[in-house]
N, C-alpha and C positions, 0 to 999 in steps of 0.2 A: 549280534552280527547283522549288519547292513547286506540287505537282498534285493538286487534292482529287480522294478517290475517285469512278471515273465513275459517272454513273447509267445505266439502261436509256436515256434521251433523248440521254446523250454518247455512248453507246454506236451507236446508229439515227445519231444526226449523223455520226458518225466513218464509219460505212458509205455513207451519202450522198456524203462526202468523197472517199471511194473511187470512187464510179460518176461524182462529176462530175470525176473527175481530180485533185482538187487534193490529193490524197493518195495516195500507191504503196501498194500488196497489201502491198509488203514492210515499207512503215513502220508501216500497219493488226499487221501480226502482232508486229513487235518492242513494239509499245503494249501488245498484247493480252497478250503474255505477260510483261511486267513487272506487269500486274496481276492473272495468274494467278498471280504466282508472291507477290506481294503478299497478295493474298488467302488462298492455298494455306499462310501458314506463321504464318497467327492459330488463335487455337484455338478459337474460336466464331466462326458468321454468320448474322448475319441471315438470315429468310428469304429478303430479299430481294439481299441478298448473296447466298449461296446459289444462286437463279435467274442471276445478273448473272456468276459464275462458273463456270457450265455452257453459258451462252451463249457467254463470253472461249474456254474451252479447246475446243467448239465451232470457234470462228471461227477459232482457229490453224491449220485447214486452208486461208485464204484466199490464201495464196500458193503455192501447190502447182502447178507449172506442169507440161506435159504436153511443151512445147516452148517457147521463148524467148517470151517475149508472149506464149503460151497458155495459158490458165488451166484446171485439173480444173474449178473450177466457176467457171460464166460470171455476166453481170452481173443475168442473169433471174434465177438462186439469190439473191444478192445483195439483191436487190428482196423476193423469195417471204423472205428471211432477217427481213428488216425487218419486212415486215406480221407475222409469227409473234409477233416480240419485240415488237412494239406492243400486241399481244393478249398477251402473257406467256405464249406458246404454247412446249412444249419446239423445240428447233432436232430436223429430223433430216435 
């Protein structure tokens, strides 16, 4: 199946997805890095490419757990991740 490239808006949706469950951390990070690695092996981007791939390899720490269900970063980051990227704020 053909998936056009995400915007910053698929990007925040796909985060939301995660906070209301209807998406796992873990599927959030195999997304993210099929289009880091999408992205990673053109040879020009966009600015805004560019922003939208600093955010991807960014966000591949979102499954990072400390213990089984416990996440490095919790669902407050997650939220503070979103208003940043809505502002086109770098992630830190």
């Amino acid at each position: 199946m053909f998936e056009s490239q995400p915007t910053k808006q698929d990007l925040i949706n796909k985060l939301e997805n995660v906070l209301k469950g209807n998406m796992s951390r873990e599927q959030f990070n195999q997304w993210s890095y099929k289009w880091v690695h999408n992205l990673e092996s053109r040879n020009m981007l966009s600015s805004d490419e560019d922003q939208l791939l600093e955010y991807l390899i960014f966000l591949l720490c979102i499954d990072l757990e400390i213990e089984p269900n416990i996440y490095f970063h919790e669902d407050i980051e997650l939220k503070e991740w979103i208003k940043k990227i809505t502002l086109g704020v770098p992630l830190t």
